[in-house]
N, CA, C and O atoms as a GROMACS GRO file, in nm:
protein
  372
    1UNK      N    1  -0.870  -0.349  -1.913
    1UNK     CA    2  -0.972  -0.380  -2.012
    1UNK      C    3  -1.090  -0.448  -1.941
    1UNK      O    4  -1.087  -0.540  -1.859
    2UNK      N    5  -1.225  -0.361  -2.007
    2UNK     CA    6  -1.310  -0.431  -1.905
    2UNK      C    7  -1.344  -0.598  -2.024
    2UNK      O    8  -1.312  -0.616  -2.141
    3UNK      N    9  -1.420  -0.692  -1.923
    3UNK     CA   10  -1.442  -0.807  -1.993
    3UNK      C   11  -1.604  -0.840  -1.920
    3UNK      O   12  -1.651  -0.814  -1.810
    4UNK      N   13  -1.651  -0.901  -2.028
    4UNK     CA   14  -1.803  -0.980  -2.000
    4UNK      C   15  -1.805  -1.118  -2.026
    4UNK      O   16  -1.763  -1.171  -2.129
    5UNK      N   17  -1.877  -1.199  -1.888
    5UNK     CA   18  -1.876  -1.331  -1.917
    5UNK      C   19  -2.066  -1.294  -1.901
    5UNK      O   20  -2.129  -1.202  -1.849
    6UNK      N   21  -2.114  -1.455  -1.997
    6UNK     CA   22  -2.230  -1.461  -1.967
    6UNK      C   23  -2.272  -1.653  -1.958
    6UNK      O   24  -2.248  -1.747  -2.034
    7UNK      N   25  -2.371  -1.638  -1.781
    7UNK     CA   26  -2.355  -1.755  -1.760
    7UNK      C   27  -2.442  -1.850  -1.882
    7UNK      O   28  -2.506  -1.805  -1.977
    8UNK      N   29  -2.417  -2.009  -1.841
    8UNK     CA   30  -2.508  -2.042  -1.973
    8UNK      C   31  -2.635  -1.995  -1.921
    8UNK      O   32  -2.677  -1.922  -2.010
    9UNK      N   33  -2.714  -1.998  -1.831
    9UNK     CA   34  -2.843  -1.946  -1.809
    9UNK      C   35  -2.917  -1.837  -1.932
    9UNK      O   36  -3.028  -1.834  -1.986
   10UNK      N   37  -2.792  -1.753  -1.942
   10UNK     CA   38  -2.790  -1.596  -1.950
   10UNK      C   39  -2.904  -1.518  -1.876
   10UNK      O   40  -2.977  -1.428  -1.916
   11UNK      N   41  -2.894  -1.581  -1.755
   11UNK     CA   42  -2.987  -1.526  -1.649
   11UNK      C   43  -2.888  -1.434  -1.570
   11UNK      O   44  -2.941  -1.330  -1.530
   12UNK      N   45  -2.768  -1.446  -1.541
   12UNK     CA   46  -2.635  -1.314  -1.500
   12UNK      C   47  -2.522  -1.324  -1.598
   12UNK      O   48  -2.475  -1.409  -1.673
   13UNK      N   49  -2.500  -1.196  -1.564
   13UNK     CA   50  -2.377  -1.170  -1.683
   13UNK      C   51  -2.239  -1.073  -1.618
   13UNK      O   52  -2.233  -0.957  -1.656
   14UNK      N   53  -2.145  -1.119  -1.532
   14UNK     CA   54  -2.035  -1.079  -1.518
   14UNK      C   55  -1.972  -0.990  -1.566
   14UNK      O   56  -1.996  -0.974  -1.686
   15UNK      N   57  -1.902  -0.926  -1.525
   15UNK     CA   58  -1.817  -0.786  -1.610
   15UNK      C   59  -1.699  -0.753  -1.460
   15UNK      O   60  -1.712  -0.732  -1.339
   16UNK      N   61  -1.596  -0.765  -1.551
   16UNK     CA   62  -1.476  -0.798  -1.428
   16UNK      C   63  -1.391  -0.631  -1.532
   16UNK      O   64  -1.366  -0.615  -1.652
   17UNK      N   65  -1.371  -0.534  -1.404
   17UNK     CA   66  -1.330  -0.432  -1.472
   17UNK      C   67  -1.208  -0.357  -1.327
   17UNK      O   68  -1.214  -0.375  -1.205
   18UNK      N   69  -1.145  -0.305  -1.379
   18UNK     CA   70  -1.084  -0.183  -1.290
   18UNK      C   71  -1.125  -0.086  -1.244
   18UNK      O   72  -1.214  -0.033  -1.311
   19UNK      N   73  -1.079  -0.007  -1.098
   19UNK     CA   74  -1.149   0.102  -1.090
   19UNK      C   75  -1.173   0.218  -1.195
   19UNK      O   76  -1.276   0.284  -1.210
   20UNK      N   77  -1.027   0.227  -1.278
   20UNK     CA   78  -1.020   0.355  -1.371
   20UNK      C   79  -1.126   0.308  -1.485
   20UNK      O   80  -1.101   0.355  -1.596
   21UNK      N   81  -1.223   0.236  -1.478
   21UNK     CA   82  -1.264   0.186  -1.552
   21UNK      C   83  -1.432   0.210  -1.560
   21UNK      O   84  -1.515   0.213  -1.651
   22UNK      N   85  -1.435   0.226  -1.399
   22UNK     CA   86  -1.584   0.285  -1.366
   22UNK      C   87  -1.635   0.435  -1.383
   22UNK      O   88  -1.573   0.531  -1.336
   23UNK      N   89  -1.729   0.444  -1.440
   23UNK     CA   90  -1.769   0.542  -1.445
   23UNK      C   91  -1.839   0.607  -1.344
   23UNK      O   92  -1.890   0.511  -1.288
   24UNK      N   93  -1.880   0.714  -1.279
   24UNK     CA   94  -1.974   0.801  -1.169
   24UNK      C   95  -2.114   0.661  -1.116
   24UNK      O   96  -2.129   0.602  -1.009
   25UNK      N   97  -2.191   0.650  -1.245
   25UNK     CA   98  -2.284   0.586  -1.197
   25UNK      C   99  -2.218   0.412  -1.137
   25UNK      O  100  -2.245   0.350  -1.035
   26UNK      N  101  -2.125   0.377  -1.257
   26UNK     CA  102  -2.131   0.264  -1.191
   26UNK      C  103  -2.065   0.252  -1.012
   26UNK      O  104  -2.105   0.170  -0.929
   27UNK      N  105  -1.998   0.319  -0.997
   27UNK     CA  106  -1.952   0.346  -0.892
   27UNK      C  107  -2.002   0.361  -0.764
   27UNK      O  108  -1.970   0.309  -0.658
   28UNK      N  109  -2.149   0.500  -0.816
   28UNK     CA  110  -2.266   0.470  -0.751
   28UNK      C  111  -2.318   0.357  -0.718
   28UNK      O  112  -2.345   0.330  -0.601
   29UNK      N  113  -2.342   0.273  -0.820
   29UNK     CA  114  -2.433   0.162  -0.782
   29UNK      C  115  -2.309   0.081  -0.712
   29UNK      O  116  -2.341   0.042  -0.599
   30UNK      N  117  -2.208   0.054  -0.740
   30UNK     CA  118  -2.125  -0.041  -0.653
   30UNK      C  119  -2.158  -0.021  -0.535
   30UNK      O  120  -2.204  -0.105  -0.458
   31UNK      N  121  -2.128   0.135  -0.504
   31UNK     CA  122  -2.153   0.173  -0.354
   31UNK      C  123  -2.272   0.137  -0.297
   31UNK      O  124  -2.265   0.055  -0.204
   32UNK      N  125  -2.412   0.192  -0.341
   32UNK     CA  126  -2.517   0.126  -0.292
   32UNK      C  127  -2.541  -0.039  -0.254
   32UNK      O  128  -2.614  -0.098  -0.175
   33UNK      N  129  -2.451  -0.076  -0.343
   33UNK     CA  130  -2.487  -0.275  -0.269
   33UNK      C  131  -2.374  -0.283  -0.164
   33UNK      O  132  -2.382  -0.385  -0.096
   34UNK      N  133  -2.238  -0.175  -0.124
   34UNK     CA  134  -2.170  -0.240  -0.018
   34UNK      C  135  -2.240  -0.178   0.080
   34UNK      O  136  -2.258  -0.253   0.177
   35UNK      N  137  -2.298  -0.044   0.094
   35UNK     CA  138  -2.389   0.038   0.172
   35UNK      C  139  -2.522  -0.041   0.243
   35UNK      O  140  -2.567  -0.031   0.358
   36UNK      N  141  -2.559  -0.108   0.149
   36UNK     CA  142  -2.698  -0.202   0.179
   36UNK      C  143  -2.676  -0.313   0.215
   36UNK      O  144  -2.774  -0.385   0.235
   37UNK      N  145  -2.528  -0.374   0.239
   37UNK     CA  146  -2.533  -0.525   0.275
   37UNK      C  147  -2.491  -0.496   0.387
   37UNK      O  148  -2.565  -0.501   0.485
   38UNK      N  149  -2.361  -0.460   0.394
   38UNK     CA  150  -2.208  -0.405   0.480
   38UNK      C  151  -2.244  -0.335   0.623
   38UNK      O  152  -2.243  -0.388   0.734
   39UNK      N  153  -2.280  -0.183   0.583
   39UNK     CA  154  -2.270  -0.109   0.678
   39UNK      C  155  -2.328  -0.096   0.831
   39UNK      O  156  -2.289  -0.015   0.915
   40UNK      N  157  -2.460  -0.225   0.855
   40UNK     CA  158  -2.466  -0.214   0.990
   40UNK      C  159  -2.360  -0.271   1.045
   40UNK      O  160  -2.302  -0.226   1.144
   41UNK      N  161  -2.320  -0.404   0.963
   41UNK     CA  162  -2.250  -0.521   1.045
   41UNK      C  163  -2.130  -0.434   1.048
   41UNK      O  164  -2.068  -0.504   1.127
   42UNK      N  165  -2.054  -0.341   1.024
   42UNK     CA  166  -1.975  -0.276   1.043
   42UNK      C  167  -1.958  -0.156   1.164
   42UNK      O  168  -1.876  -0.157   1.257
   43UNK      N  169  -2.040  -0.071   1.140
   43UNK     CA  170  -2.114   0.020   1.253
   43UNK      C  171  -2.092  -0.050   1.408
   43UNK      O  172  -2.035  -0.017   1.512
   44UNK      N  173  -2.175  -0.174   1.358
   44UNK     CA  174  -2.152  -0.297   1.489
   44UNK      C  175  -2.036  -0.347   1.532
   44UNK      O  176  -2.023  -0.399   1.643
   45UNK      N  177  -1.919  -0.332   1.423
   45UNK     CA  178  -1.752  -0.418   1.473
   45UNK      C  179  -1.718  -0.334   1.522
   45UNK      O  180  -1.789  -0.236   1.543
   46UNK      N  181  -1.571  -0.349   1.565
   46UNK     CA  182  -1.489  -0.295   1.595
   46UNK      C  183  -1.408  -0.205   1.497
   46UNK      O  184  -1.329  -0.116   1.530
   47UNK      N  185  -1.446  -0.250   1.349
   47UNK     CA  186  -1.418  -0.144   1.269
   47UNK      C  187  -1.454  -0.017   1.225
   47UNK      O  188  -1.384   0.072   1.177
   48UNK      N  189  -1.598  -0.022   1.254
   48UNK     CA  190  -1.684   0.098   1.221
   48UNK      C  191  -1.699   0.131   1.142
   48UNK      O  192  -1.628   0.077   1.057
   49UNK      N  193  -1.797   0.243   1.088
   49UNK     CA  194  -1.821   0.266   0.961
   49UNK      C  195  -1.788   0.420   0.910
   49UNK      O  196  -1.868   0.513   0.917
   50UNK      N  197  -1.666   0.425   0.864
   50UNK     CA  198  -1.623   0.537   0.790
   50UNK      C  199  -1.597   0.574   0.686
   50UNK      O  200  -1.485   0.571   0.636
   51UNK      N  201  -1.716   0.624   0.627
   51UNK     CA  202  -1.744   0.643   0.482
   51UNK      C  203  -1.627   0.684   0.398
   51UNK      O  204  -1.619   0.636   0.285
   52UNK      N  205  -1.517   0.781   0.449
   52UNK     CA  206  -1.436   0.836   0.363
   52UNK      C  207  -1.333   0.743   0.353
   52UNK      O  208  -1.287   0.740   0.239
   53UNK      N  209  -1.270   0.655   0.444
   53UNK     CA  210  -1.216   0.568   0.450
   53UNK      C  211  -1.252   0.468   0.386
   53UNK      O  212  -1.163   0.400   0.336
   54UNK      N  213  -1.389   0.428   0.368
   54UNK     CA  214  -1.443   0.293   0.306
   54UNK      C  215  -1.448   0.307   0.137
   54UNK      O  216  -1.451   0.213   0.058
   55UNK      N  217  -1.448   0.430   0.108
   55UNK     CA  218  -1.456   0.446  -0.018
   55UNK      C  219  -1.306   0.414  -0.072
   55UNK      O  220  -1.263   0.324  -0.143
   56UNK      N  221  -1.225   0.562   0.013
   56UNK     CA  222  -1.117   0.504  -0.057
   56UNK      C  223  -1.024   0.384  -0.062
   56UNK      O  224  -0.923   0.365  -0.131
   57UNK      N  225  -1.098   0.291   0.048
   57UNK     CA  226  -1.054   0.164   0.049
   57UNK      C  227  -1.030   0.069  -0.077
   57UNK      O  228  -0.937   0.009  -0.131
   58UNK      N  229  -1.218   0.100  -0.098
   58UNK     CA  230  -1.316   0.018  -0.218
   58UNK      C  231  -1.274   0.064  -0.382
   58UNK      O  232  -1.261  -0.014  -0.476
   59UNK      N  233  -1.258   0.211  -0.385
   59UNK     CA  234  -1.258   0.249  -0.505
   59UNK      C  235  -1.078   0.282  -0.521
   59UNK      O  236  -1.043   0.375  -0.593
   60UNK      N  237  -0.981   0.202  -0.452
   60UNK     CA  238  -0.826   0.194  -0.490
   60UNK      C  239  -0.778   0.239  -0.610
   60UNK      O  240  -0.880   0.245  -0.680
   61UNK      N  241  -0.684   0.275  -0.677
   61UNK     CA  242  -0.693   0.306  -0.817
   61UNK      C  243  -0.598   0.154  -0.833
   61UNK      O  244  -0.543   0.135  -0.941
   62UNK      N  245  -0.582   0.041  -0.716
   62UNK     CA  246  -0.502  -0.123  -0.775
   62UNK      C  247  -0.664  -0.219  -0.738
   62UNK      O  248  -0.687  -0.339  -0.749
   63UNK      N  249  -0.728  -0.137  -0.706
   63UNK     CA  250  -0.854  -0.216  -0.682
   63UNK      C  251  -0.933  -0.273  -0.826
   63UNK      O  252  -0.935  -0.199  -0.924
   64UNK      N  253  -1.009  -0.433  -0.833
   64UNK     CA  254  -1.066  -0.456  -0.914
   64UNK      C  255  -1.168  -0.501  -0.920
   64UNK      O  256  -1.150  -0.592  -0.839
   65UNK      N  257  -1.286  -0.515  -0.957
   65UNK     CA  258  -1.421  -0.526  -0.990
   65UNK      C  259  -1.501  -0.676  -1.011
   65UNK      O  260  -1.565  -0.687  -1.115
   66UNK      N  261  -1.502  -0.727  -0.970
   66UNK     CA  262  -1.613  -0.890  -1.068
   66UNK      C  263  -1.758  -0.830  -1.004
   66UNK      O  264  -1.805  -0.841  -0.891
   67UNK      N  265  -1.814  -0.754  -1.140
   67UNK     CA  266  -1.981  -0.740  -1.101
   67UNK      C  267  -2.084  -0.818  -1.151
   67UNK      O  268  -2.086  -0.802  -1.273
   68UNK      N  269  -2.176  -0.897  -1.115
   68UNK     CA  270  -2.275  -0.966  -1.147
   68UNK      C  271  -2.412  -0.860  -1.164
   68UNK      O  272  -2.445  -0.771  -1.085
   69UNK      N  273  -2.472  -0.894  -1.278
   69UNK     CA  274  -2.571  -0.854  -1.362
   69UNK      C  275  -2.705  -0.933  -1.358
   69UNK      O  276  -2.690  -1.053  -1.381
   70UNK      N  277  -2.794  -0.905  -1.340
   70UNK     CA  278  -2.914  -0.951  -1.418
   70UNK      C  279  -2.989  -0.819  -1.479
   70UNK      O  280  -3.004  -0.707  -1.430
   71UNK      N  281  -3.030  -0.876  -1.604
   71UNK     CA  282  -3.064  -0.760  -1.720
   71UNK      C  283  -2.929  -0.651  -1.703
   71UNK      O  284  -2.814  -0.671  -1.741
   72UNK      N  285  -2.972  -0.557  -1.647
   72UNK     CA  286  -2.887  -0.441  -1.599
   72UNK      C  287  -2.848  -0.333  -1.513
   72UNK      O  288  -2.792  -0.223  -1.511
   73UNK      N  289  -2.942  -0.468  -1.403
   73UNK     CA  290  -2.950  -0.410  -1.274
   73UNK      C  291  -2.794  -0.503  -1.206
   73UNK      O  292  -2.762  -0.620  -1.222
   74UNK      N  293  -2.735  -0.409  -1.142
   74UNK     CA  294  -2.617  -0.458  -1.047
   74UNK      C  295  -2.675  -0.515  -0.947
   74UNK      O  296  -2.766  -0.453  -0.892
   75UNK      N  297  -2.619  -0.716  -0.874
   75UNK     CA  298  -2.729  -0.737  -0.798
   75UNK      C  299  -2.601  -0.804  -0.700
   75UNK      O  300  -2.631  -0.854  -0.591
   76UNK      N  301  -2.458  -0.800  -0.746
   76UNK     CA  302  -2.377  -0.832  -0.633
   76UNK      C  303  -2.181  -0.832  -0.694
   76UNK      O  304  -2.119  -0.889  -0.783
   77UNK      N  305  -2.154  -0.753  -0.605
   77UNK     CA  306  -1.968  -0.720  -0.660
   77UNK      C  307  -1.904  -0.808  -0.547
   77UNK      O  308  -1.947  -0.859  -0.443
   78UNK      N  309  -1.752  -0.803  -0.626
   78UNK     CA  310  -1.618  -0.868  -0.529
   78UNK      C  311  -1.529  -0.784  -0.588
   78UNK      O  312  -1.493  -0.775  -0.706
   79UNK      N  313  -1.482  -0.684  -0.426
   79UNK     CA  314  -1.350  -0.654  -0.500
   79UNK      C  315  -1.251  -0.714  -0.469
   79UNK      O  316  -1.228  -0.780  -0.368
   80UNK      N  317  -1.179  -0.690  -0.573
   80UNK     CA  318  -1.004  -0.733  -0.488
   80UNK      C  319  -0.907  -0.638  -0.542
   80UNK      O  320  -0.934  -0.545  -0.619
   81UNK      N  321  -0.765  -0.675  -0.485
   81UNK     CA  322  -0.649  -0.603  -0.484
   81UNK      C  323  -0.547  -0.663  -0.505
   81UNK      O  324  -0.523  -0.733  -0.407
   82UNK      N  325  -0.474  -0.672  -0.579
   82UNK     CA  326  -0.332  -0.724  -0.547
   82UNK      C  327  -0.191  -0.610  -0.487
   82UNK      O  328  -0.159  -0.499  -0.529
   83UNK      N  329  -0.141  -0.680  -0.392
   83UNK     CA  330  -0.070  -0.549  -0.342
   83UNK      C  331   0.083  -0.620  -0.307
   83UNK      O  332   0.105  -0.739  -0.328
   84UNK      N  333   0.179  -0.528  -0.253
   84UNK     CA  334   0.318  -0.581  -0.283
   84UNK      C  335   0.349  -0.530  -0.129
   84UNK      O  336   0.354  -0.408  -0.122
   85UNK      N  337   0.372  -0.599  -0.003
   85UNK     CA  338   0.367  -0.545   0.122
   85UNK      C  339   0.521  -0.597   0.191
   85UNK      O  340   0.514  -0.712   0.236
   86UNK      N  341   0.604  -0.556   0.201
   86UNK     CA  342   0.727  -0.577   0.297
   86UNK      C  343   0.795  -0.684   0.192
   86UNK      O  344   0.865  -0.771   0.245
   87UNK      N  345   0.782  -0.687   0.048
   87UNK     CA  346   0.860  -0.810  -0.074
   87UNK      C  347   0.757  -0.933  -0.054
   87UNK      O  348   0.783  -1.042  -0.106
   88UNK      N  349   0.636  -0.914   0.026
   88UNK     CA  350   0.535  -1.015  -0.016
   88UNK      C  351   0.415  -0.976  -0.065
   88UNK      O  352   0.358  -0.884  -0.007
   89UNK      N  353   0.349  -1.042  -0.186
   89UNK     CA  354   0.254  -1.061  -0.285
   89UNK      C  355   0.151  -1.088  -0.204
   89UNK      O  356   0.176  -1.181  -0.127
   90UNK      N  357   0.008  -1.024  -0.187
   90UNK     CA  358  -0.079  -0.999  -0.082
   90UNK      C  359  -0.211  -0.979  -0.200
   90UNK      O  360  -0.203  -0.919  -0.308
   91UNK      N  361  -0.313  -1.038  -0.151
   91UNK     CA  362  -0.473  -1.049  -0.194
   91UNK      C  363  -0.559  -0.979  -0.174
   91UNK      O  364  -0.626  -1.047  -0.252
   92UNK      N  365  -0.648  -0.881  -0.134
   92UNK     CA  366  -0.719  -0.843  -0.073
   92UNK      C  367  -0.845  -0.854  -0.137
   92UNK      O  368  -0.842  -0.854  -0.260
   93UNK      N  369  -0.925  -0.860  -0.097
   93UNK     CA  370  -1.066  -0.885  -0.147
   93UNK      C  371  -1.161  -0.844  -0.021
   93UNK      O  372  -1.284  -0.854  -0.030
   0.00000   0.00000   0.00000
């Protein structure tokens, strides 16, 4: 279930959702802010930057969403994960 918080400002407005939850565009736009922050400093690690990999990293079907809003422009996400690895309870973000 997606959910909306709005700060008291109501200058941003939160929306904490699941992947099955995004639609094409929003997805799009998720991608464009990890694309525009992320990808040199990556290119640059030792991890590199591999789009097909990074997506299906990002867009998990246990992956989840906290997107920040102003008006209704997307202006910054956190994902995370909860995952179950060798009988231990694991975070990912």
């Amino acid at each position: 279930m997606t959910t909306w918080f709005e700060a008291p400002s109501d200058r941003y407005k939160i929306k904490i959702s699941r992947t099955s939850e995004l639609d094409d565009n929003e997805r799009h736009d998720v991608w464009s802010v990890l694309e525009t922050n992320m990808r040199d400093l990556y290119i640059h690690s030792s991890l590199g930057w591999d789009v097909t990999e990074k997506r299906k990293e990002l867009f998990h079907p246990n992956s989840r969403f906290l997107r920040v809003f102003n008006d209704n422009d997307l202006v910054a996400f956190n994902m995370f994960r909860f995952e179950l690895e060798e009988s231990i309870e694991v975070l990912y973000w």
